[in-house]
N, CA, C and O atoms as a GROMACS GRO file, in nm:
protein
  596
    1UNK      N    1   0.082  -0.120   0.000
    1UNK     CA    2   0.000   0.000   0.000
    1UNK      C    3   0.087   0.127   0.000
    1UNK      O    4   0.065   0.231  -0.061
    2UNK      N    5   0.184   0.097   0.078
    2UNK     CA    6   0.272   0.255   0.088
    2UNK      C    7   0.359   0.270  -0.078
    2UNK      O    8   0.361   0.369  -0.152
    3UNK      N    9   0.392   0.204  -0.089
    3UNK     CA   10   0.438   0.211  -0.228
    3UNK      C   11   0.388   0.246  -0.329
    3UNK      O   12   0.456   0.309  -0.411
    4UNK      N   13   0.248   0.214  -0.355
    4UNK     CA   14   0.078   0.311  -0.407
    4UNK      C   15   0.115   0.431  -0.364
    4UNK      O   16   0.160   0.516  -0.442
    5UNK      N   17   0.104   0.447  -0.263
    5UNK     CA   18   0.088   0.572  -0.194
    5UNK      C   19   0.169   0.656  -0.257
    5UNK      O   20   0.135   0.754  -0.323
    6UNK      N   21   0.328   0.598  -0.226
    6UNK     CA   22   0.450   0.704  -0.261
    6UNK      C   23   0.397   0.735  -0.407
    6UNK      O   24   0.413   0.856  -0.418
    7UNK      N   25   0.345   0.689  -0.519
    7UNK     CA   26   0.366   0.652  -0.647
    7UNK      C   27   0.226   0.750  -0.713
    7UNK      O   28   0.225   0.828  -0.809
    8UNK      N   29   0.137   0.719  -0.637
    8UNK     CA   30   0.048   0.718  -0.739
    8UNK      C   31   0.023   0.885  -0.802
    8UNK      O   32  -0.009   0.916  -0.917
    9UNK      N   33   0.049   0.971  -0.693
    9UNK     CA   34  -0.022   1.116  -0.752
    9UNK      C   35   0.119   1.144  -0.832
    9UNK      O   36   0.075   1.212  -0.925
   10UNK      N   37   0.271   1.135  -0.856
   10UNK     CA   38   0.398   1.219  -0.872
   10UNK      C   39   0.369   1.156  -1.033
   10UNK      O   40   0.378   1.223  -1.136
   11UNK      N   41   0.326   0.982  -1.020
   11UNK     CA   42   0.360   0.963  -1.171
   11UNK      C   43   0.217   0.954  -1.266
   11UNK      O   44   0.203   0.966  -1.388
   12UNK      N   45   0.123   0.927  -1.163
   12UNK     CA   46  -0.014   1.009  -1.248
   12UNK      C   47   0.029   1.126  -1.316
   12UNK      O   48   0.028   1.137  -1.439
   13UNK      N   49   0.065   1.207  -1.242
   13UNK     CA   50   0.082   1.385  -1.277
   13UNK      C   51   0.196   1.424  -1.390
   13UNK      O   52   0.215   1.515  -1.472
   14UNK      N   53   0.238   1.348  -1.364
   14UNK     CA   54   0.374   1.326  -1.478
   14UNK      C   55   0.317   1.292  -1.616
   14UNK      O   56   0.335   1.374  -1.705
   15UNK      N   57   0.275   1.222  -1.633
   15UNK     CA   58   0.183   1.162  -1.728
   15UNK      C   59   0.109   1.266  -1.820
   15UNK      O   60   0.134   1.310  -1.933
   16UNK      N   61  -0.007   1.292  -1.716
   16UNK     CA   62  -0.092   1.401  -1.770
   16UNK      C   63  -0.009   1.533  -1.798
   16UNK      O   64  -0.040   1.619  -1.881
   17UNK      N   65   0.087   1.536  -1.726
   17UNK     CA   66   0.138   1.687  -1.798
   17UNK      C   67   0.163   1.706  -1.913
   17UNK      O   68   0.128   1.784  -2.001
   18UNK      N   69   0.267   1.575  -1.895
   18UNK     CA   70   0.325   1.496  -2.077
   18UNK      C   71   0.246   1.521  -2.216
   18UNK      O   72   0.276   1.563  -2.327
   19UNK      N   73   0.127   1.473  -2.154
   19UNK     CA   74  -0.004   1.491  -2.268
   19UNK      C   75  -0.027   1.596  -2.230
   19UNK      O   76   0.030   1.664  -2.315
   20UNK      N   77  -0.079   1.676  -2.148
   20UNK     CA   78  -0.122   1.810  -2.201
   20UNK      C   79  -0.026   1.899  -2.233
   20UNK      O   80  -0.073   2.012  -2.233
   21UNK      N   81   0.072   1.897  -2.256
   21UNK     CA   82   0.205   1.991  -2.288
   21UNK      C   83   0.234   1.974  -2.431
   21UNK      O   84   0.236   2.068  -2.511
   22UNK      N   85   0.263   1.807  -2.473
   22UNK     CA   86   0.253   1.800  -2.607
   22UNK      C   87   0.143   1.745  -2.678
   22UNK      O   88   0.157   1.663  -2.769
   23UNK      N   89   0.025   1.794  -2.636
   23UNK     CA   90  -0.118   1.789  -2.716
   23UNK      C   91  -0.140   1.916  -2.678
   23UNK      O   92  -0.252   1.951  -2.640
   24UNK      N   93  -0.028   2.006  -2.684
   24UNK     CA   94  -0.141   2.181  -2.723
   24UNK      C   95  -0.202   2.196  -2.651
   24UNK      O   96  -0.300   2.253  -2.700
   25UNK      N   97  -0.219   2.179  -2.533
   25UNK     CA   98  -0.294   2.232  -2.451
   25UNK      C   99  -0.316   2.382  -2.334
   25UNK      O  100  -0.393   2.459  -2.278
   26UNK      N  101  -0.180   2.340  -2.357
   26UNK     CA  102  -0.111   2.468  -2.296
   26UNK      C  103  -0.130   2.613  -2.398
   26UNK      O  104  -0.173   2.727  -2.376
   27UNK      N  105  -0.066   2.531  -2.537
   27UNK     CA  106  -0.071   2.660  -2.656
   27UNK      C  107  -0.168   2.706  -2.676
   27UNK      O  108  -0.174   2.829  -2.682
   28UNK      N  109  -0.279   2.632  -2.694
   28UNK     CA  110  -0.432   2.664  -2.715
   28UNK      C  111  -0.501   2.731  -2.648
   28UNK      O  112  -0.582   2.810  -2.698
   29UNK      N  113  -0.482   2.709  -2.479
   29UNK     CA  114  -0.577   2.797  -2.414
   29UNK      C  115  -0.477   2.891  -2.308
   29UNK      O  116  -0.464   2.866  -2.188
   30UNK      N  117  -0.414   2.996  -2.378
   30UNK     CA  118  -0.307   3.058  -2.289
   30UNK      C  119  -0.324   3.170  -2.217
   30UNK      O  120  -0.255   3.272  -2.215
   31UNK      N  121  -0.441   3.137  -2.146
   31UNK     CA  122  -0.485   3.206  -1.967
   31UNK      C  123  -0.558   3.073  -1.929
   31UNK      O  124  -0.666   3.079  -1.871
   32UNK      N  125  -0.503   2.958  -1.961
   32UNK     CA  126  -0.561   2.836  -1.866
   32UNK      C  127  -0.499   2.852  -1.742
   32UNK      O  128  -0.393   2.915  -1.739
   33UNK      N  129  -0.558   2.795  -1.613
   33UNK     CA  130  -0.462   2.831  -1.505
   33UNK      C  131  -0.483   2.646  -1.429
   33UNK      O  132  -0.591   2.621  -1.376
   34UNK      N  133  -0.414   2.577  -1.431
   34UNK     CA  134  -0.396   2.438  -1.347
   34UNK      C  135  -0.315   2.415  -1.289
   34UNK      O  136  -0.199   2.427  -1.327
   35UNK      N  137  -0.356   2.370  -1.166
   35UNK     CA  138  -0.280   2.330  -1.030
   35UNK      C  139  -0.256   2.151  -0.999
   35UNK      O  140  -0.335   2.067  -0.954
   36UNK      N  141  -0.127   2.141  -1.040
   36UNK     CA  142  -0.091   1.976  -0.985
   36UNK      C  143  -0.090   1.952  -0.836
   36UNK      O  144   0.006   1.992  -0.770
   37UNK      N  145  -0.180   1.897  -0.785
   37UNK     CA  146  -0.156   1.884  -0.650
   37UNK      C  147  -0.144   1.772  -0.565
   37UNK      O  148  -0.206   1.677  -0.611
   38UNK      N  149  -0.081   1.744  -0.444
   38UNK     CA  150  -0.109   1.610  -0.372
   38UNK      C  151   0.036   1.528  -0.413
   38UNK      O  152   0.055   1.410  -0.380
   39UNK      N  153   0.105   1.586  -0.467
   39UNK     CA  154   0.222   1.551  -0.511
   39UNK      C  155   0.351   1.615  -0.478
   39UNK      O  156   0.455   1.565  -0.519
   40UNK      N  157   0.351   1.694  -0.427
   40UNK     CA  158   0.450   1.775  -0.425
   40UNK      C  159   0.529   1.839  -0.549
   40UNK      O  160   0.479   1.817  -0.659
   41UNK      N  161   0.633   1.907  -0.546
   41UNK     CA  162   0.648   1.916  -0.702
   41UNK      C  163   0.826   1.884  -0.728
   41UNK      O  164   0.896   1.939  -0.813
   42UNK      N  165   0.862   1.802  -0.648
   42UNK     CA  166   1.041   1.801  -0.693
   42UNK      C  167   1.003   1.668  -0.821
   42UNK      O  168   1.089   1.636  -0.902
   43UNK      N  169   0.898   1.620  -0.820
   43UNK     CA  170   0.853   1.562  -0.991
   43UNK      C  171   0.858   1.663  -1.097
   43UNK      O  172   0.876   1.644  -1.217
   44UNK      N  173   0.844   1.752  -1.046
   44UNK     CA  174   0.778   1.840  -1.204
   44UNK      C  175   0.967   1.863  -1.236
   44UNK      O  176   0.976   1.903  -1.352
   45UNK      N  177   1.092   1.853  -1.180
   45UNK     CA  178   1.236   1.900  -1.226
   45UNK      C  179   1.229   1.784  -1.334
   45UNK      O  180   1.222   1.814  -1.453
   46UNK      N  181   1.230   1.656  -1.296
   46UNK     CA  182   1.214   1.510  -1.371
   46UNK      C  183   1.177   1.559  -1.462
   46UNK      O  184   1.253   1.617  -1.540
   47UNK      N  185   1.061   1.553  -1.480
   47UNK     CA  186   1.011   1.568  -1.591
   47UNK      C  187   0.991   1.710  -1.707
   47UNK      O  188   0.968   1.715  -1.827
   48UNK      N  189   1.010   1.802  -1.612
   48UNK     CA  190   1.056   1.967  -1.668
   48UNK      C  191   1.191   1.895  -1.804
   48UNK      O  192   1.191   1.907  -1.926
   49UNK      N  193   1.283   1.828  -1.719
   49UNK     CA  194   1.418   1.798  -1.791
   49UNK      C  195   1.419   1.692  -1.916
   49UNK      O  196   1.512   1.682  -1.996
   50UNK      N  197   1.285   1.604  -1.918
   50UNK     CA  198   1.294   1.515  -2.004
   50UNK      C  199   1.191   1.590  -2.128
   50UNK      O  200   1.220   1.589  -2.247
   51UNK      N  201   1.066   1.655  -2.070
   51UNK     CA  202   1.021   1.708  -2.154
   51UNK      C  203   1.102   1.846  -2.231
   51UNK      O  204   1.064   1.871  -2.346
   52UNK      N  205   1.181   1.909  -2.188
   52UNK     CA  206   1.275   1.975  -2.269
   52UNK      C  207   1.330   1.916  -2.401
   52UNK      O  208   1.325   1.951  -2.519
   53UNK      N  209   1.380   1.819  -2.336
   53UNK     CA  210   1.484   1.714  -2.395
   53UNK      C  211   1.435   1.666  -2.542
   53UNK      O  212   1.490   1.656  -2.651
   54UNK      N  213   1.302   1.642  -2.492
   54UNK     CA  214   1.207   1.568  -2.585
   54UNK      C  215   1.169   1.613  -2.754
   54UNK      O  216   1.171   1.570  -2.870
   55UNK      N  217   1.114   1.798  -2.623
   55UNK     CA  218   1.076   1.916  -2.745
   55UNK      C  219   1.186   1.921  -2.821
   55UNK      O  220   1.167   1.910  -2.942
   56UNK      N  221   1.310   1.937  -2.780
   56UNK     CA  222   1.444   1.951  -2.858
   56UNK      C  223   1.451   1.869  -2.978
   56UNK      O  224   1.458   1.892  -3.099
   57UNK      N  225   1.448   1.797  -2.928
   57UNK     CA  226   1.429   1.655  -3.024
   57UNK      C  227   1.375   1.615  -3.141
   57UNK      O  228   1.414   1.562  -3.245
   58UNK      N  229   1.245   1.666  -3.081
   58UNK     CA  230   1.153   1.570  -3.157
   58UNK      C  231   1.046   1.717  -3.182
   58UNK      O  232   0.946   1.710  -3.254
   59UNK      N  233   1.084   1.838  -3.113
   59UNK     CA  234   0.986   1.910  -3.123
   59UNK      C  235   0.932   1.947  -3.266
   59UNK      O  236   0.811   1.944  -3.290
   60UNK      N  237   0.998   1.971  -3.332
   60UNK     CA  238   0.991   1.987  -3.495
   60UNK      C  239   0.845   1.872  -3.549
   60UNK      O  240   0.756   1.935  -3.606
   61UNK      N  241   0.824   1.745  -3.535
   61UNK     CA  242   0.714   1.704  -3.510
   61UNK      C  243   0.643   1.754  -3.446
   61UNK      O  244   0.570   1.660  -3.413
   62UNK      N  245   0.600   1.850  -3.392
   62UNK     CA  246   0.473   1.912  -3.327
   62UNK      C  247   0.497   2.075  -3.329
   62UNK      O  248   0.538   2.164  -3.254
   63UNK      N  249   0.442   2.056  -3.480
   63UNK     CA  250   0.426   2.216  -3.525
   63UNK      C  251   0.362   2.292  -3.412
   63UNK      O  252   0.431   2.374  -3.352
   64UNK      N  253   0.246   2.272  -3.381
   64UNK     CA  254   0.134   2.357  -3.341
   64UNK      C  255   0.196   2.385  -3.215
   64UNK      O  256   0.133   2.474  -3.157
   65UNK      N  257   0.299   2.341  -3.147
   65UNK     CA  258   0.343   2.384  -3.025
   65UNK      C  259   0.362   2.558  -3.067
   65UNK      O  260   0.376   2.600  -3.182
   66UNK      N  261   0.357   2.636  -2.946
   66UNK     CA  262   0.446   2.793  -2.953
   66UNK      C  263   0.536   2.809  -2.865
   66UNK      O  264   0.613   2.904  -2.878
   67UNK      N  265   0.547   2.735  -2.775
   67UNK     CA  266   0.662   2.780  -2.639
   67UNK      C  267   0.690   2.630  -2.624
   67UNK      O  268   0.619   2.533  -2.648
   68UNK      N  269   0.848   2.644  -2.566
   68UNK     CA  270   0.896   2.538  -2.502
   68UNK      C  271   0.814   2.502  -2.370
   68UNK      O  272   0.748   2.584  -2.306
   69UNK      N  273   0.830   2.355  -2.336
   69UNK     CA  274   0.744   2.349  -2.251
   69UNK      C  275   0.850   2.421  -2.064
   69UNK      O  276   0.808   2.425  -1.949
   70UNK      N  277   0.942   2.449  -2.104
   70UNK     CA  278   1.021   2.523  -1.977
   70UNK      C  279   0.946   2.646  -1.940
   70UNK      O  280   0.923   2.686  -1.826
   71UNK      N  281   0.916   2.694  -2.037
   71UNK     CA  282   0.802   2.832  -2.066
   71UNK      C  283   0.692   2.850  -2.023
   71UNK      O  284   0.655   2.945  -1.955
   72UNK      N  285   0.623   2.750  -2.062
   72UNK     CA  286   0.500   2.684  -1.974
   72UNK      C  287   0.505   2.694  -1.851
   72UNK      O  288   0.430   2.755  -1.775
   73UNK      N  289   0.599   2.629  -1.831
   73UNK     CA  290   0.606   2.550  -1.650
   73UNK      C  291   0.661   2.707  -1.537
   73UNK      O  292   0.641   2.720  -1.416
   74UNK      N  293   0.726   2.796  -1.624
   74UNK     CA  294   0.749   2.908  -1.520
   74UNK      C  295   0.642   3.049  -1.580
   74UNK      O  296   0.658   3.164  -1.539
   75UNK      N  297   0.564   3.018  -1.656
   75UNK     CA  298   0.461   3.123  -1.649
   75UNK      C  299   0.397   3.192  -1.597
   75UNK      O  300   0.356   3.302  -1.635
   76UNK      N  301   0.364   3.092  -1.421
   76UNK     CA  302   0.261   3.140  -1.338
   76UNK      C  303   0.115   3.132  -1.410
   76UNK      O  304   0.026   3.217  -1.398
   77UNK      N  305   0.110   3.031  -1.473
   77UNK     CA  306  -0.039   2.935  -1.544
   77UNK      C  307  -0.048   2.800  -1.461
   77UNK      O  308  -0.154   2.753  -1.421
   78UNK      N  309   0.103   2.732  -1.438
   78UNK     CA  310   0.061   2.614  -1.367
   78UNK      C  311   0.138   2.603  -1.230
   78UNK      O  312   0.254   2.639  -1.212
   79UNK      N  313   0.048   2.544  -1.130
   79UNK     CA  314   0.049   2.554  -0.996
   79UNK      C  315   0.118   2.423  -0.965
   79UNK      O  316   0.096   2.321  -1.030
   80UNK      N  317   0.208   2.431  -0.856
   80UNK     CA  318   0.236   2.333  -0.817
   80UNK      C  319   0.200   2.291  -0.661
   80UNK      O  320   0.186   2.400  -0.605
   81UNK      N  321   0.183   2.208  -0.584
   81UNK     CA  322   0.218   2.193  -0.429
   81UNK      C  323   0.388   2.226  -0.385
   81UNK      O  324   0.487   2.164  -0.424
   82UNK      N  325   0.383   2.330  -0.301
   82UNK     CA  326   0.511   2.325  -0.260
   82UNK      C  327   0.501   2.275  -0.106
   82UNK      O  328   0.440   2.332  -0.015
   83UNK      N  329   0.586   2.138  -0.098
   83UNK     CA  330   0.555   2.099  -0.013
   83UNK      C  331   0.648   2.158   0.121
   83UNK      O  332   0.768   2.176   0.105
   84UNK      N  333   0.576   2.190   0.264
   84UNK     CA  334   0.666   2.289   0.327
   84UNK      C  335   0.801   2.240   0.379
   84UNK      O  336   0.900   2.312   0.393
   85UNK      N  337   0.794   2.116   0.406
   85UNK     CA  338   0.956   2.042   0.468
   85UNK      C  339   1.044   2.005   0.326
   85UNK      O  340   1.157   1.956   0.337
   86UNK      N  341   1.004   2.024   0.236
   86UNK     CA  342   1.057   1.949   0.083
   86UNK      C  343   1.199   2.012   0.072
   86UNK      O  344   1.216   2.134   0.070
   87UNK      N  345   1.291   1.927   0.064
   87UNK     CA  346   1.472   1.959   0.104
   87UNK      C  347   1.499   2.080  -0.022
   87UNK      O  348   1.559   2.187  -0.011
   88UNK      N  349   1.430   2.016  -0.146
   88UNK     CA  350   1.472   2.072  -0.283
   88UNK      C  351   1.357   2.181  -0.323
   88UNK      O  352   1.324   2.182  -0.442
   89UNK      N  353   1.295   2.267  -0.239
   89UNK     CA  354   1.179   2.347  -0.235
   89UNK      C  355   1.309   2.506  -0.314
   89UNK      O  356   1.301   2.581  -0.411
   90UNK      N  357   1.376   2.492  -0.238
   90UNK     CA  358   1.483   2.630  -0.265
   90UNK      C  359   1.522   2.618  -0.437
   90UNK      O  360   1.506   2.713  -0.513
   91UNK      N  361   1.565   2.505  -0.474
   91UNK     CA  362   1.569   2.453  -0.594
   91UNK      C  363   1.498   2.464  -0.690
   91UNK      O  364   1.541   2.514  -0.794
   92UNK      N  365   1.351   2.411  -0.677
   92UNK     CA  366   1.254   2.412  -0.728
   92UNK      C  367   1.230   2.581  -0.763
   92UNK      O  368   1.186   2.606  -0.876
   93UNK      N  369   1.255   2.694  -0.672
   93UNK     CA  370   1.209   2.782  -0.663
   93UNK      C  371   1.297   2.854  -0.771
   93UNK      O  372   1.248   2.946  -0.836
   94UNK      N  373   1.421   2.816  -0.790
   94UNK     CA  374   1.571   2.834  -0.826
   94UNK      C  375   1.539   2.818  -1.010
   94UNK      O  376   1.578   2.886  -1.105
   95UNK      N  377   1.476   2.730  -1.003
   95UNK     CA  378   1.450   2.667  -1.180
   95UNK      C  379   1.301   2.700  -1.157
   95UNK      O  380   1.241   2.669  -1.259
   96UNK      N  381   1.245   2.733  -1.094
   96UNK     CA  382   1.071   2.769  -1.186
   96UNK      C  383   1.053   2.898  -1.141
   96UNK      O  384   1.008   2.969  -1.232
   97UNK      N  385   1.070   2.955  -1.041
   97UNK     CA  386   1.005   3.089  -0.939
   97UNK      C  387   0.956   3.058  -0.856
   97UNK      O  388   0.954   2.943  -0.812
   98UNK      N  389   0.900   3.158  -0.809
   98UNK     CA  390   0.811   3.135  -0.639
   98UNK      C  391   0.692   3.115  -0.722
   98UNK      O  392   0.657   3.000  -0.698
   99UNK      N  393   0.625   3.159  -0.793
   99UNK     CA  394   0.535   3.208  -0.871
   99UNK      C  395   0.449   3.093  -0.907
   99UNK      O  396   0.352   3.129  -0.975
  100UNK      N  397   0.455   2.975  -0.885
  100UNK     CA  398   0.432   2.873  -0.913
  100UNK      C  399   0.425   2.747  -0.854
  100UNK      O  400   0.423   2.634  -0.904
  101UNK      N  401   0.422   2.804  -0.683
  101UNK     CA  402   0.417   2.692  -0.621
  101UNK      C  403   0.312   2.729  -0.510
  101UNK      O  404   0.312   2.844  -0.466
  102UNK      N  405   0.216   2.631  -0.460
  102UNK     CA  406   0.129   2.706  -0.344
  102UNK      C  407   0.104   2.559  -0.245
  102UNK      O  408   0.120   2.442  -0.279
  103UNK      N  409   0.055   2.617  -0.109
  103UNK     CA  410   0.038   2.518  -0.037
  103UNK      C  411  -0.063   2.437  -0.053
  103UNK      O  412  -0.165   2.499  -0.084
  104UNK      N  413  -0.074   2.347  -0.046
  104UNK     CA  414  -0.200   2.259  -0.046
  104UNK      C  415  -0.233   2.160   0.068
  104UNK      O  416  -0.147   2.094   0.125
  105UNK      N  417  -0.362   2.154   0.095
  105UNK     CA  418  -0.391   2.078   0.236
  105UNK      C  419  -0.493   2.044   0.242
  105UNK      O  420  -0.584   2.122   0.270
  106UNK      N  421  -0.514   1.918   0.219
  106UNK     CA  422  -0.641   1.847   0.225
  106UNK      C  423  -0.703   1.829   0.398
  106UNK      O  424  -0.776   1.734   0.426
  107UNK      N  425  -0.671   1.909   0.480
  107UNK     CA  426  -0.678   1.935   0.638
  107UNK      C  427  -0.794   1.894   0.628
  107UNK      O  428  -0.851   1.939   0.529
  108UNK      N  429  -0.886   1.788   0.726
  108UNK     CA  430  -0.808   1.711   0.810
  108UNK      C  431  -0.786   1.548   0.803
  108UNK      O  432  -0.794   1.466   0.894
  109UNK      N  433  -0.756   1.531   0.670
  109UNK     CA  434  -0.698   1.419   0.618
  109UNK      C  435  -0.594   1.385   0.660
  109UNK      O  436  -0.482   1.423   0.627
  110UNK      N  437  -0.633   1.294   0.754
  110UNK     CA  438  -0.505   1.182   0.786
  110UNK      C  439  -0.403   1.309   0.847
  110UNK      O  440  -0.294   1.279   0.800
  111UNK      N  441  -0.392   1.386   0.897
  111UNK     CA  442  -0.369   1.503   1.005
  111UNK      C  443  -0.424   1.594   1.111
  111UNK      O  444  -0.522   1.668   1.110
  112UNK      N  445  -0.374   1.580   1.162
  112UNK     CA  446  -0.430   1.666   1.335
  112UNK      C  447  -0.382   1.812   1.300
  112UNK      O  448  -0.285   1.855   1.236
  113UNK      N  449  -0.492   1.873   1.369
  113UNK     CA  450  -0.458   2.019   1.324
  113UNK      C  451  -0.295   2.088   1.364
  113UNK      O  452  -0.220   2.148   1.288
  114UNK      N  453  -0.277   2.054   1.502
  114UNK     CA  454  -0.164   2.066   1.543
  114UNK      C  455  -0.003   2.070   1.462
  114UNK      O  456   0.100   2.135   1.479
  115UNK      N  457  -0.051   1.953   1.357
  115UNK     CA  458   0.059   1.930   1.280
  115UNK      C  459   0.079   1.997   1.161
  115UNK      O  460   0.183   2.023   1.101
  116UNK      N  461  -0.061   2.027   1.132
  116UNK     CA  462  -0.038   2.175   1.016
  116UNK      C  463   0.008   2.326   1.070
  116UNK      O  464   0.070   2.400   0.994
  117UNK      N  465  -0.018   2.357   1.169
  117UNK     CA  466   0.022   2.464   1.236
  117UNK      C  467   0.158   2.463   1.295
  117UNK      O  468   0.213   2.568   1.328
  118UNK      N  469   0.227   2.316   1.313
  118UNK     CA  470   0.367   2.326   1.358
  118UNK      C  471   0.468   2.295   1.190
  118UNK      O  472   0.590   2.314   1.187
  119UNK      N  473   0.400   2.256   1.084
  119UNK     CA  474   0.457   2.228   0.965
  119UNK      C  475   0.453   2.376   0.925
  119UNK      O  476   0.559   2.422   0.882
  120UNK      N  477   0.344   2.462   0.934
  120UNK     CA  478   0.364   2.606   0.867
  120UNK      C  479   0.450   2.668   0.935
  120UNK      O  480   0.548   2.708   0.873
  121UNK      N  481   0.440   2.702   1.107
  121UNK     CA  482   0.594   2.767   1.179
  121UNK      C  483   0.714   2.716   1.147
  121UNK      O  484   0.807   2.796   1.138
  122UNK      N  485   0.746   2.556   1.119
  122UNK     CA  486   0.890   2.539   1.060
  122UNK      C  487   0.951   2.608   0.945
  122UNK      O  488   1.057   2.666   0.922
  123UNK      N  489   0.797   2.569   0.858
  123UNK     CA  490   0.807   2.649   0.732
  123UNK      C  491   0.868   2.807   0.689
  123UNK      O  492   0.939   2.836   0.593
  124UNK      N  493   0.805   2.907   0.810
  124UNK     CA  494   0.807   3.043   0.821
  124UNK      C  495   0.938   3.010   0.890
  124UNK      O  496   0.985   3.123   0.878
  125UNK      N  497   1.040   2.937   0.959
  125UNK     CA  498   1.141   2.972   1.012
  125UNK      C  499   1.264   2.920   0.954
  125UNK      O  500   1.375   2.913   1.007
  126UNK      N  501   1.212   2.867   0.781
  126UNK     CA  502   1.352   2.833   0.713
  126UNK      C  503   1.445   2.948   0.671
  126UNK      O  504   1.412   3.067   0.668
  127UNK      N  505   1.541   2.908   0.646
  127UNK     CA  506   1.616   3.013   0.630
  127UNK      C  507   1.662   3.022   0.483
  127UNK      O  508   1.697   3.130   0.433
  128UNK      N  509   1.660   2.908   0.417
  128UNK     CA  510   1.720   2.915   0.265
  128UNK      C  511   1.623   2.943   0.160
  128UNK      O  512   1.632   2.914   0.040
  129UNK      N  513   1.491   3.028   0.248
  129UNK     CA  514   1.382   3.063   0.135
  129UNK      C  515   1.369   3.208   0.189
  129UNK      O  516   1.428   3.230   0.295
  130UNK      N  517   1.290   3.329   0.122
  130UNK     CA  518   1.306   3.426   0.132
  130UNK      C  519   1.178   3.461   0.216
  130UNK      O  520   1.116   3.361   0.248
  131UNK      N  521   1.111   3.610   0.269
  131UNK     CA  522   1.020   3.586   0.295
  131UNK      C  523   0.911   3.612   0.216
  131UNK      O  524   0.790   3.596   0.221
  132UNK      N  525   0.975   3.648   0.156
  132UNK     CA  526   0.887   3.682  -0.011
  132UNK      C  527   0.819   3.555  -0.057
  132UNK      O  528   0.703   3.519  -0.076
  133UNK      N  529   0.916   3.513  -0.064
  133UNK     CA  530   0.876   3.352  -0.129
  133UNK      C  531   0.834   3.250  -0.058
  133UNK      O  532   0.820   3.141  -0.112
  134UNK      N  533   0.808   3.271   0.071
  134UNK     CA  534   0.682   3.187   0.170
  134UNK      C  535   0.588   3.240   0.172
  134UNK      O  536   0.490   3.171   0.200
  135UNK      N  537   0.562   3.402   0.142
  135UNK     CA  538   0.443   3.464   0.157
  135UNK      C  539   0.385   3.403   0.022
  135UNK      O  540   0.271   3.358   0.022
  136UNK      N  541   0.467   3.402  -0.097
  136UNK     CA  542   0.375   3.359  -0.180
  136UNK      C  543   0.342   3.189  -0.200
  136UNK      O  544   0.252   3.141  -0.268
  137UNK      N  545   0.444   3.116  -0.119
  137UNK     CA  546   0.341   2.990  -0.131
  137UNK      C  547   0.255   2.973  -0.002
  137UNK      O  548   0.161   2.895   0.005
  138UNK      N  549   0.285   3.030   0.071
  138UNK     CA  550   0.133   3.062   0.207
  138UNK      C  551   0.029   3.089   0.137
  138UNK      O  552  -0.065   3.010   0.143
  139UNK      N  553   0.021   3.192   0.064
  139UNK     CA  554  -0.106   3.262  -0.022
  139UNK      C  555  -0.118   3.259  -0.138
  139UNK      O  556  -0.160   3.171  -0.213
  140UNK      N  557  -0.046   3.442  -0.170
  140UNK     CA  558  -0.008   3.475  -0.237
  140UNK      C  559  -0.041   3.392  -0.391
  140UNK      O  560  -0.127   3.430  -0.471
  141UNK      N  561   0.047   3.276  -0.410
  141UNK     CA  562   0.024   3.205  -0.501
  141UNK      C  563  -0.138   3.175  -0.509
  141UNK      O  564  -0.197   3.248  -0.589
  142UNK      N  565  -0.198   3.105  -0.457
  142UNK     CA  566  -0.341   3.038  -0.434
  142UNK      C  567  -0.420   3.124  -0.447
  142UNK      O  568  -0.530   3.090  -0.490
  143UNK      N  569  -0.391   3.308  -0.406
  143UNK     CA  570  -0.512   3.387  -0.433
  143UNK      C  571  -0.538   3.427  -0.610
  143UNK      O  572  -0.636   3.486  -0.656
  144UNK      N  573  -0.430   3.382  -0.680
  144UNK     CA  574  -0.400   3.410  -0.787
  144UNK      C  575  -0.449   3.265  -0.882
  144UNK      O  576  -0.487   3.262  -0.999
  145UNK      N  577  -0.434   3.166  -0.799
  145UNK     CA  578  -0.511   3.062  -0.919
  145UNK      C  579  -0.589   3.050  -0.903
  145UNK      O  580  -0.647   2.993  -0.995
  146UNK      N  581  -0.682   3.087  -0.771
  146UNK     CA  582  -0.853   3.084  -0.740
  146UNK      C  583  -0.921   3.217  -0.792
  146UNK      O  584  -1.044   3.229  -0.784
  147UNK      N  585  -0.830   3.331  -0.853
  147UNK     CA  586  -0.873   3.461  -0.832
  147UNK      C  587  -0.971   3.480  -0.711
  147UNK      O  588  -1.094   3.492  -0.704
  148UNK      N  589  -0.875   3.478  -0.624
  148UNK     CA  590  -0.950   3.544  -0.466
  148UNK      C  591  -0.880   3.675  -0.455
  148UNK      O  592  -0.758   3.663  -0.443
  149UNK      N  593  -0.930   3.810  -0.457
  149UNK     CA  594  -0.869   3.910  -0.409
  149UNK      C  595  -0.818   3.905  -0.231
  149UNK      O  596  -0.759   4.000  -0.181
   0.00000   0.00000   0.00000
């Protein structure tokens, strides 16, 4: 079961990006706004790097593309989970922006409140992220893919 677990949302999501990145989906509707979530996102580098690789490649077969899919992925169109203890969160932030990552919390799934409130103070007391860039995956980000003023 844990092995499901580890597996199922990083390489579901992988998948579907795959196809919607090179089936135009992205090109076609460009103020779509989608959020990968439940996954965290040190998947989306994986696959950021192969789908590059790919377009390079092979992109010439897929006229109808307009942007690399690297382009895509740091637009601030697609959302990721930034998960708050995630080692490679600084990284992530490093190759996409802040701009593109938001918290997500299915609260109170399989968590006690306690533990979301001591995961967000660790969070607010890292040091290798800015505070800029916790404010926007605290919020910031999320008021912008829900359009919540």
């Amino acid at each position: 079961l844990i092995d499901v677990r580890c597996l199922q949302h990083p390489v579901g999501q992988m998948h579907q990006m795959v196809h919607l990145m090179f089936g135009g989906v992205f090109d076609r509707f460009p103020t779509l706004r989608m959020a990968f979530l439940e996954a965290g996102s040190a998947w989306v580098l994986c696959v950021l790097e192969r789908m590059q690789r790919e377009y390079e490649h092979w992109g010439v077969l897929l006229g109808e593309l307009k942007r690399e899919p690297k382009e895509h992925l740091k637009s601030g169109r697609l959302f990721f989970e930034g998960e708050l203890d995630d080692e490679l969160l600084p990284y992530i932030v490093q190759v996409l922006g802040d701009n593109v990552l938001v918290f997500a919390s299915d609260f109170p799934h399989f968590t006690r409140p306690d533990h979301i409130s001591r995961a967000i103070k660790r969070f607010q007391e890292r040091r290798d992220l800015s505070d800029e860039t916790k404010r926007r995956i605290l919020g910031e980000n999320a008021r912008r893919l829900y359009k919540i003023n």
